[in-house]
LUMDOGU-224420 format. One record per residue (C-alpha): x, y, z. Coordinates in Angstrom, 3 decimals. Example, Ala and Ser with C-alpha at 12.3 -4.5 7.8 and 13.67 -1.06 7.14 Angstrom:
BEGIN
+----------+----------+----------+
:        x :        y :        z :
+----------+----------+----------+
:   12.300 :   -4.500 :    7.800 :
:   13.670 :   -1.060 :    7.140 :
+----------+----------+----------+
//
This chain:
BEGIN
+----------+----------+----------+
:        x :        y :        z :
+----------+----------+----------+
:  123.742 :  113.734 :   85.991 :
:  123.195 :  113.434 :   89.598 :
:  120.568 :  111.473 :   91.042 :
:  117.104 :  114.035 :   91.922 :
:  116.418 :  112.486 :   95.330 :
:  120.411 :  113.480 :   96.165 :
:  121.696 :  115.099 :   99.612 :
:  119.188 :  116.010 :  101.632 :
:  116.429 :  115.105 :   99.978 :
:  117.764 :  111.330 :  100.234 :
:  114.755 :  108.500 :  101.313 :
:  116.589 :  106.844 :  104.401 :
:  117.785 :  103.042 :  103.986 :
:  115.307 :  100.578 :  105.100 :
:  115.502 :   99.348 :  108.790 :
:  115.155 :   95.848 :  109.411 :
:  114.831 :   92.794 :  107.363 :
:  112.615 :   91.887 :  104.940 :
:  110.845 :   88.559 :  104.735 :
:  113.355 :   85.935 :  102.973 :
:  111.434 :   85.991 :   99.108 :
:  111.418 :   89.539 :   99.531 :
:  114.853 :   89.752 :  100.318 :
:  116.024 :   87.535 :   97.614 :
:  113.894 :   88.874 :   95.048 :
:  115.472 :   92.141 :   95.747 :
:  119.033 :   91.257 :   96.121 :
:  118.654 :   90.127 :   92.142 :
:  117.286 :   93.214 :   91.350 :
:  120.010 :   95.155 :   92.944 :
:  122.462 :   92.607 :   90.945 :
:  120.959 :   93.171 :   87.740 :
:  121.339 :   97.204 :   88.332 :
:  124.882 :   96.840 :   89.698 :
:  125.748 :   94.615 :   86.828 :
:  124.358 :   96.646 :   84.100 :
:  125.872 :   99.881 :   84.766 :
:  129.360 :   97.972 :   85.529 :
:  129.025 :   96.358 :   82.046 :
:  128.918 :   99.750 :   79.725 :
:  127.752 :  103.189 :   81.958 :
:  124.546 :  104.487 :   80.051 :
:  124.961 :  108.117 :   78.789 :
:  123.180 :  111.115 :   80.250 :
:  119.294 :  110.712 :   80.806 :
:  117.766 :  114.178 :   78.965 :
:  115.812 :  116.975 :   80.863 :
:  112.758 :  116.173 :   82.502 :
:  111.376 :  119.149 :   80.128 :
:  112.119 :  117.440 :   77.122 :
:  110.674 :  114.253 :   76.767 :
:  109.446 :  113.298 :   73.153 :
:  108.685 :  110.082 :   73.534 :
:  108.358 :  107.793 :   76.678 :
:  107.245 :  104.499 :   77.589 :
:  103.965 :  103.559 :   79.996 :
:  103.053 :   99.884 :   80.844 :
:   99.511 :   99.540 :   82.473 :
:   97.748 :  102.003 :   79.762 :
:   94.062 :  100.204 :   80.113 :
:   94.294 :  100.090 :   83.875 :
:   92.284 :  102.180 :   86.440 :
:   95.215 :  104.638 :   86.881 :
:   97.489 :  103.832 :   83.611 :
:   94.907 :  105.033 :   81.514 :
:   93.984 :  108.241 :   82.762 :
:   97.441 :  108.778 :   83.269 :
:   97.684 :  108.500 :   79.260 :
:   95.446 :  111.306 :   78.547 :
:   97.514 :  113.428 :   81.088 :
:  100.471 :  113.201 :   79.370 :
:   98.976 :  113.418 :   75.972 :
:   97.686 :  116.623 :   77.103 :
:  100.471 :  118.174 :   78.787 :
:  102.364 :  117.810 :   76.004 :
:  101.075 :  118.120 :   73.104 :
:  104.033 :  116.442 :   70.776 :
:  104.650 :  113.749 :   73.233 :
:  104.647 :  110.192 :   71.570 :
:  103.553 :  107.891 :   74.283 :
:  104.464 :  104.031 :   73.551 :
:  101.948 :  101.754 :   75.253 :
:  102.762 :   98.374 :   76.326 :
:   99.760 :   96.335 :   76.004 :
:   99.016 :   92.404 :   76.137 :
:   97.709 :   91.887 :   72.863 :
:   98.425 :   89.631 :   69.727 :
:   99.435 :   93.033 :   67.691 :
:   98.949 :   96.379 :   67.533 :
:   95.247 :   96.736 :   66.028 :
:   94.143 :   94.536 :   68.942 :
:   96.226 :   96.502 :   71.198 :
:   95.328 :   99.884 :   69.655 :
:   91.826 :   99.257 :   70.408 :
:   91.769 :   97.731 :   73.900 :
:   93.492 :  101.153 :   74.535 :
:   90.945 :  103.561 :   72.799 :
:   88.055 :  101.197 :   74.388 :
:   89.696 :  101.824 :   77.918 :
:   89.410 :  105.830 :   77.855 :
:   86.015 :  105.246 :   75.844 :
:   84.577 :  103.706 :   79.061 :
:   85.929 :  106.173 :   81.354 :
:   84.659 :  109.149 :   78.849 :
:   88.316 :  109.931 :   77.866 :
:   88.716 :  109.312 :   74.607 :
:   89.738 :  112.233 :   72.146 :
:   90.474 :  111.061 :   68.373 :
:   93.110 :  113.383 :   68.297 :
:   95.114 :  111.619 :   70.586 :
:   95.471 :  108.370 :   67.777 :
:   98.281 :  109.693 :   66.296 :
:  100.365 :  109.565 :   69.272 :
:   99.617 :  106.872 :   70.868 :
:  101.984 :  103.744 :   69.892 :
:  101.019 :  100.002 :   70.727 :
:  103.450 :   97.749 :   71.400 :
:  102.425 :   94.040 :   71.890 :
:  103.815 :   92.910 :   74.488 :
:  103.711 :   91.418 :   78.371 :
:  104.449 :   93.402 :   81.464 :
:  106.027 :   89.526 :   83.408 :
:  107.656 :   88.206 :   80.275 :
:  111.619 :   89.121 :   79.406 :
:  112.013 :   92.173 :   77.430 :
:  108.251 :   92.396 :   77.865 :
:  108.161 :   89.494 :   75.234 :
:  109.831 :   91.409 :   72.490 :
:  112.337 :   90.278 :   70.440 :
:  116.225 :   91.802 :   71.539 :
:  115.934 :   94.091 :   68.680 :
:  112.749 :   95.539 :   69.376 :
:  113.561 :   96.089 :   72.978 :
:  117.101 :   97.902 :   71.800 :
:  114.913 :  100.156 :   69.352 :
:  112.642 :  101.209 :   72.333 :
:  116.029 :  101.486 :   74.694 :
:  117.016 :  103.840 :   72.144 :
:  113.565 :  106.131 :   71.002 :
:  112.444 :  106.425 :   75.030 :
:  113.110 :  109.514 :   77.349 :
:  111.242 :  108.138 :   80.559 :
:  109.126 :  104.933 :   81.918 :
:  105.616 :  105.672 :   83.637 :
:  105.582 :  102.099 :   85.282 :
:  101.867 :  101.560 :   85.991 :
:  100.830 :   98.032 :   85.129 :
:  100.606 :   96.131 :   88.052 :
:   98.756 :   93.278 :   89.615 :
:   96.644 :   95.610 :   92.310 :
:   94.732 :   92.047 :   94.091 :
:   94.794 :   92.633 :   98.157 :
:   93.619 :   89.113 :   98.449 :
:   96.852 :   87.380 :   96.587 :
:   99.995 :   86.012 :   98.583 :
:  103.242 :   87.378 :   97.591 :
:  104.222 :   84.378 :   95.576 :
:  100.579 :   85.579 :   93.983 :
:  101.841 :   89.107 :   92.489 :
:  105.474 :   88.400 :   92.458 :
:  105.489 :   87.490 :   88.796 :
:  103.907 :   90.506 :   87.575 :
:  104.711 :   93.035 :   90.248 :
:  108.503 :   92.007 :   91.028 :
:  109.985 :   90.088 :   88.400 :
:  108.569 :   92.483 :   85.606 :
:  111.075 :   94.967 :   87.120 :
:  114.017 :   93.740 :   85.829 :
:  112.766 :   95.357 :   82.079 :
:  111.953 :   97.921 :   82.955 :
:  114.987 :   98.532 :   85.395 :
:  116.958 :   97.372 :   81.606 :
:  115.102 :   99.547 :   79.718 :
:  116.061 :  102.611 :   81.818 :
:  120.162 :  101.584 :   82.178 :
:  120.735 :  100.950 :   78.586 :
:  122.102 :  102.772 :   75.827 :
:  121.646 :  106.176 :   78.244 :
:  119.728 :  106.540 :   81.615 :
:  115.881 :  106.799 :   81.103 :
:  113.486 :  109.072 :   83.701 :
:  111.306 :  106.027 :   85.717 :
:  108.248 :  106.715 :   87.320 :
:  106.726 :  104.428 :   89.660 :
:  103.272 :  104.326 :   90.635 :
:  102.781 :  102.624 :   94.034 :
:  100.510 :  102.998 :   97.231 :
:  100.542 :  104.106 :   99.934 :
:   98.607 :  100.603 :  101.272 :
:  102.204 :   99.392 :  101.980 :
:  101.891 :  101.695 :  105.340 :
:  100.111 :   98.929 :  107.759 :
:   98.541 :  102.586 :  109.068 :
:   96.604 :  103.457 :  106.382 :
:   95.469 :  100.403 :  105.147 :
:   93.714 :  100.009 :  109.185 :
:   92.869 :  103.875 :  108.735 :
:   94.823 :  104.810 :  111.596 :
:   92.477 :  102.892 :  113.804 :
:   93.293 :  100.739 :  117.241 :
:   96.776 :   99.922 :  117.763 :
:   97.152 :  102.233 :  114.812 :
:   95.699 :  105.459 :  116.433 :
:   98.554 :  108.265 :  116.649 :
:  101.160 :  107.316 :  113.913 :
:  101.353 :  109.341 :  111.176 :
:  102.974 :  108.789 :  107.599 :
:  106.043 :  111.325 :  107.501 :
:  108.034 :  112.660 :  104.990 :
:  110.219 :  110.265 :  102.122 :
:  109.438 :  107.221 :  104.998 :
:  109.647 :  104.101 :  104.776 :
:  106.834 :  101.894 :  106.401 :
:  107.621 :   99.812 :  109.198 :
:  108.486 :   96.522 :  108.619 :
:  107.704 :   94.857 :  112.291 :
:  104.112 :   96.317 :  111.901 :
:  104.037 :   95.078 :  108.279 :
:  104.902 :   91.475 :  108.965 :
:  102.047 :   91.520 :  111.514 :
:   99.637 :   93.042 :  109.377 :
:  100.521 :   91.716 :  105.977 :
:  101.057 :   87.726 :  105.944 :
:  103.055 :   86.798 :  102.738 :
:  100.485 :   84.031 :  102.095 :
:   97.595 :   86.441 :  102.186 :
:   98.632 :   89.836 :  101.594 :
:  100.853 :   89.614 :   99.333 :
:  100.336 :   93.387 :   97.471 :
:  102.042 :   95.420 :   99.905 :
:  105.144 :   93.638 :   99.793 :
:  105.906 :   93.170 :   96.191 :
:  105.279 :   96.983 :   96.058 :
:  107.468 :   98.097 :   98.543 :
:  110.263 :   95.363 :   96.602 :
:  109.363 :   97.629 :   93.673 :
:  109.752 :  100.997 :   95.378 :
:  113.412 :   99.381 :   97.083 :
:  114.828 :   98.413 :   93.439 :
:  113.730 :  101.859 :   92.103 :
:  115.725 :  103.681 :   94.722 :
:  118.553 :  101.132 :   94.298 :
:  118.426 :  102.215 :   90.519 :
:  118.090 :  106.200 :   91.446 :
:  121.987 :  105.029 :   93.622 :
:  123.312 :  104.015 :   90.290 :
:  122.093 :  107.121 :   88.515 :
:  118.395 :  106.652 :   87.064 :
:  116.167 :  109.847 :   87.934 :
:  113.549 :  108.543 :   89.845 :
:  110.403 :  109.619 :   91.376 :
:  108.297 :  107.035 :   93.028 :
:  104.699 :  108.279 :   93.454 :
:  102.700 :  106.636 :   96.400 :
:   99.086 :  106.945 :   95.996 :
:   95.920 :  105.854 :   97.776 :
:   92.977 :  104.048 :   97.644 :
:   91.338 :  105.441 :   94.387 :
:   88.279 :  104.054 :   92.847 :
:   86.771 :  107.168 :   91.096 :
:   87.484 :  109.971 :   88.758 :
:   85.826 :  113.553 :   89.103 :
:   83.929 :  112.713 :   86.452 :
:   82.573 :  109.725 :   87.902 :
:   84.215 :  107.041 :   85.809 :
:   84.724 :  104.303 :   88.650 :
:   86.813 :  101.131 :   89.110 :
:   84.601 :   98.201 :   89.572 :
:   87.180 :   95.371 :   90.905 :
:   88.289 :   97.420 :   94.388 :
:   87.311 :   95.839 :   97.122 :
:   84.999 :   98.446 :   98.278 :
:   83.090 :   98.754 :   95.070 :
:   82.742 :   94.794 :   95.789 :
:   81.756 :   95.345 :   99.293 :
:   79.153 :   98.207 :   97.894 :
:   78.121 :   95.230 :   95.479 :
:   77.416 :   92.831 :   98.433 :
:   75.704 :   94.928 :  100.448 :
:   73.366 :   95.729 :   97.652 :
:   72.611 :   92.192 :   96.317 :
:   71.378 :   91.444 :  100.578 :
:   70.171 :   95.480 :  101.139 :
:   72.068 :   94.724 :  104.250 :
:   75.688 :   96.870 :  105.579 :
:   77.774 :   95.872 :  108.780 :
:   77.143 :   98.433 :  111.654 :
:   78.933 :  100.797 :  111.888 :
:   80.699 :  101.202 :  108.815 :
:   81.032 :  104.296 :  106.915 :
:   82.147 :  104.741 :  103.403 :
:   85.517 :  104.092 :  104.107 :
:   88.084 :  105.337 :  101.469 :
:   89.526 :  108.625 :  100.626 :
:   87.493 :  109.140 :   97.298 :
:   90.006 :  111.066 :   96.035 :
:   89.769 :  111.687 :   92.312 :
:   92.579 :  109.682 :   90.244 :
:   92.550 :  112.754 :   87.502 :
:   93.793 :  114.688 :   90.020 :
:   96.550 :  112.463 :   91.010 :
:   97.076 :  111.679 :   87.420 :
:   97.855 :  115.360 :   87.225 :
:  100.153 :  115.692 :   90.144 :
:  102.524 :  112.820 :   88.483 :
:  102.361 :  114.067 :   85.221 :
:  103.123 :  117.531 :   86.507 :
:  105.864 :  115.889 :   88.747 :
:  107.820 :  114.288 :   86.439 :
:  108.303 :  116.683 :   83.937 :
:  109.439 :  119.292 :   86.382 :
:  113.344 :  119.806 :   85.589 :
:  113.518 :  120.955 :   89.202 :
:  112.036 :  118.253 :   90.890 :
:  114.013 :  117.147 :   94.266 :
:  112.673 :  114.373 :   96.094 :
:  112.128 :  110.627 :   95.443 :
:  108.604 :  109.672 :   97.025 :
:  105.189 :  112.027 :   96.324 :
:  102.269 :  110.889 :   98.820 :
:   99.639 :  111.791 :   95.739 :
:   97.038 :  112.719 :   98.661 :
:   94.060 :  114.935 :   99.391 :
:   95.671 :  116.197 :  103.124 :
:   92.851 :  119.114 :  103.255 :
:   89.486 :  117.515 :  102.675 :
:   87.880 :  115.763 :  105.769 :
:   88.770 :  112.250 :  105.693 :
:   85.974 :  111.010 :  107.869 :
:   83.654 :  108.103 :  106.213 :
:   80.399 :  109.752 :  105.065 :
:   76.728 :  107.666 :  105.611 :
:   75.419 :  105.901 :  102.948 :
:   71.694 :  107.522 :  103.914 :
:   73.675 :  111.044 :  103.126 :
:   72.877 :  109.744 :   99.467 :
:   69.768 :  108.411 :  100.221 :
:   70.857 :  105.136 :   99.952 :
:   69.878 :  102.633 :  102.764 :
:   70.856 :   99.510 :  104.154 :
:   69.712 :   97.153 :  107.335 :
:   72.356 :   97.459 :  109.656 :
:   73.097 :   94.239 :  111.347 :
:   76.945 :   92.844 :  112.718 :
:   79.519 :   92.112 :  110.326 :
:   79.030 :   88.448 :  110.967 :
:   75.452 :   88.642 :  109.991 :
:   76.089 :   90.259 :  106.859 :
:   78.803 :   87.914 :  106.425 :
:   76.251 :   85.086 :  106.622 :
:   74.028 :   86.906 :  104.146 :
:   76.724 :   86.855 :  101.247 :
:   77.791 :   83.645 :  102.273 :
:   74.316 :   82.352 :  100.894 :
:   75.012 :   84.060 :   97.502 :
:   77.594 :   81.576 :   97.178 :
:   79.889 :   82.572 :   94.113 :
:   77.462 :   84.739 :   92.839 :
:   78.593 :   87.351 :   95.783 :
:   81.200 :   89.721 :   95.015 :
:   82.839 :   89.005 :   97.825 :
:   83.684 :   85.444 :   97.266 :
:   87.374 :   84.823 :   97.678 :
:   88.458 :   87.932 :   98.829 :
:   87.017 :   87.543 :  103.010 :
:   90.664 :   87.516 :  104.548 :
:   90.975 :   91.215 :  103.446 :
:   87.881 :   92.266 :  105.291 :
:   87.940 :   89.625 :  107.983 :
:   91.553 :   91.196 :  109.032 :
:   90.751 :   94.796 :  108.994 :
:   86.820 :   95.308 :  109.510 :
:   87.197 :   95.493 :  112.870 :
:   89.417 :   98.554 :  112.302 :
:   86.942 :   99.901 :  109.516 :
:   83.966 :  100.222 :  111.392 :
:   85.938 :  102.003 :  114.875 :
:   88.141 :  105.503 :  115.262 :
:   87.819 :  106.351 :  111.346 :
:   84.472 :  109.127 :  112.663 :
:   87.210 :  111.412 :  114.769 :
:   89.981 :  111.300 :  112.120 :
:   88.890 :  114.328 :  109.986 :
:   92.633 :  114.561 :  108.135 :
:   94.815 :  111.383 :  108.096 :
:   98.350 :  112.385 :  109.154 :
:  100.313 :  111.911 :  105.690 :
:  102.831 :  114.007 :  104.349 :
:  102.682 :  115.553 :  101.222 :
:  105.128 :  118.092 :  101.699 :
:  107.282 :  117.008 :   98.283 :
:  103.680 :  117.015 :   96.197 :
:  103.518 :  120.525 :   97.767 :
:  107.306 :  121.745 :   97.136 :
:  107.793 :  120.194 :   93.682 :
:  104.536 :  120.055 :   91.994 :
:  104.003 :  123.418 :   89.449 :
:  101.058 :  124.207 :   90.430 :
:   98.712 :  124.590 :   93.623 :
:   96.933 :  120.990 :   94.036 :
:   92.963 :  121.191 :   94.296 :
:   91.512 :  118.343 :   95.158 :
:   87.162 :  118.075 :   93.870 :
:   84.956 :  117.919 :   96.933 :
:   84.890 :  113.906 :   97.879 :
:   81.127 :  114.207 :   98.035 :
:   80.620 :  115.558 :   94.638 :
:   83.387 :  113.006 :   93.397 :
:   81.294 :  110.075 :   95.227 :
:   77.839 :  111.551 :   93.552 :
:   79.247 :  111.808 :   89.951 :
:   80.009 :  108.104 :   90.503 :
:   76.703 :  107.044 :   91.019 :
:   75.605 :  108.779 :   88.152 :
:   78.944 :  107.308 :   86.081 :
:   77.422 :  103.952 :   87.146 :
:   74.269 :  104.203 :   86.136 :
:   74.644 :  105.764 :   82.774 :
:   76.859 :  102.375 :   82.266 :
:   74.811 :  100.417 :   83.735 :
:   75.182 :   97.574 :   80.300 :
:   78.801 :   97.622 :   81.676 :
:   78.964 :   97.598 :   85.557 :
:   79.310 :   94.115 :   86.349 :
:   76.997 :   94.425 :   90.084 :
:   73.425 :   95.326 :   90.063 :
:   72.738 :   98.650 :   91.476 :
:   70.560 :  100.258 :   93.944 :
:   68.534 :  103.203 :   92.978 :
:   68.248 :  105.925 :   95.335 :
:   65.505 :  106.528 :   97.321 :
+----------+----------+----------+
//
């Protein structure tokens, strides 16, 4: 079988050179796929229409676990095996069902085909013995690779155990016995650009079609030491296109910033639901700054890569998962009646600073010392970021509706405070 991002549809190499750990860490990778396939070539991969059962790591994470209930429901005699850290499958079992409990998921029909397998995402074979990892190389159609290490304030050396060397798997999982579908969810925060918002130096460039970012502006804007996240994702994205050369269908989907559902069900350990938490705990908010990410709804891009990957026809290898038509411009926190004294970032700085470790923001200031500046100028004028989503547009089954971001942002308050036992920050009522 071909690979689905063939001909013209190809991504384009990547120009320059990454940083040396980077490199290495790939070059293994590379070796491992190259070796594998050389050693016995796996037999045909089946349609993308007739997956029965299929492997997804992350399940009780922010995206992995609405992502579960997507492809339970799309197909309604999938058998979805869950890889879960846990000491066996009753503990694993319910970590899961407690996951989509919190985030209102949780359907009891669903028990009966959902399958726990004890295991860890940075451990060889995932920690399973060899001939539990060559029963699951032989019952699995496809790999939804969600679990992750998401932290923006880890070094690369930080993330590389879970984020990079958990690759090599899943990159066996899908080359033995016979090719497996593998599904990668990454961001698009490895694009310098849209991590500063397209502000400053970053006015003007746009994020185009199956691109690559750049890697002079990422080694300016990244440090290794400090921002870590963005690299060991795009060393995942380069080892999944290295394994789509040697044969495994790919698709790679890139999404955004998400911390909320259309529901409401939000994510609590973002940064900005930490900066929200800050600015509550001092009722103070750096000038100038708007509510800064895209509040798109993950459901919805739960349903694009669900949608995406099951599509026989499918033809590309990257799918910005992104809301291209709503205004992207930061709305006021007083458009939810919800106010803050404005004062400079340096003053509210000071202000969390005497919270000590009780603030949220302890140990993650680098992130929002390096690109502040950026989040509180340009983001007013730029009402649609420039990202393609021409793939999610050509390949995707149905037309993609994004909710309104301001109803998404308003069910989240109300999420919040209807788990209020659960939300780790104290909230702020509206006024």
């Amino acid at each position: 079988m071909p690979s689905l991002a063939a001909d013209t549809h190809r991504v384009s190499r990547l120009a320059g050179t990454l940083p040396p750990d980077c490199r290495n860490d790939l070059r293994r990778l590379r070796t491992f796929i190259h070796s594998a396939v050389g050693l016995q070539p796996p037999a045909e991969p089946v349609s993308a229409d007739s997956f029965r059962e299929v492997l997804l790591t992350g399940a009780t994470g922010f995206v992995g676990r609405v992502l579960l209930v997507e492809l339970l429901r799309r197909n309604p005699s999938l058998i979805v095996h869950c890889l879960v850290r846990a000491a066996d499958k009753e503990e694993g079992f319910a970590r899961v069902r407690q996951a989509l409990e919190v985030a209102e998921l949780w359907e009891d029909a669903f028990a009966e085909r959902v399958r726990i397998i004890p295991g860890c995402l940075n451990s060889g074979s995932f920690g399973l013995s060899e001939e539990a990892f060559a029963d699951l190389c032989t019952q699995i159609d496809a790999v939804y690779h969600s679990g992750a290490d998401t932290s923006l304030a880890l070094s690369y050396q930080g993330t590389r155990r879970t984020n990079v060397l958990s690759m090599r798997s899943v990159l066996a999982l899908c080359l033995r016995k016979r090719y497996k579908h593998l599904f990668l969810m990454s961001t698009l925060s490895i694009f310098p650009e849209y991590l500063h918002f397209f502000a400053g130096e970053y006015a003007g460039r746009h994020i185009g079609h199956q691109s690559h970012p750049d890697l002079t502006l990422m080694k300016r804007a990244f440090p290794l030491g400090s921002l870590g996240y963005p690299w060991s994702k795009l060393v995942c994205e380069q080892a999944v296109q290295a394994a789509n050369d040697a044969g495994v269908p790919v698709a790679i989907f890139s999404i955004p910033v998400m911390i909320r559902s259309s529901t409401g069900f939000t994510r609590w350990d973002d940064p900005e639901s930490r900066l929200f938490a800050a600015m509550t705990m001092t009722g103070k908010a750096p000038r100038g700054l708007l509510t800064q990410s895209d509040h798109a709804a993950v459901d919805t891009a739960r349903e694009i890569c669900a949608a995406i990957s099951m599509n026989p026809d499918r033809r590309y290898a990257i799918y910005h998962c992104y809301d291209s038509e709503s205004p992207s411009a930061g709305f006021e926190m007083e458009d939810f009646g919800i106010y803050f004294e404005r004062v400079p970032y340096q003053s509210f700085k000071r202000a969390c600073g005497q919270l000590g470790k009780d603030s949220p923001l302890h140990g993650l200031w680098p992130l929002p010392d390096r690109l502040m500046s950026y989040w509180l100028k340009g983001n007013r004028d730029n009402t649609h970021l420039p990202v393609s989503v021409r793939s999610v547009v050509e390949d995707c089954p149905f037309p993609v509706r994004w909710p309104p971001k301001l109803v998404t942002y308003a069910r989240s308050n109300n999420w919040r405070l209807r788990h209020a036992d659960i939300w780790p920050y104290r909230l702020r009522p509206v006024v």
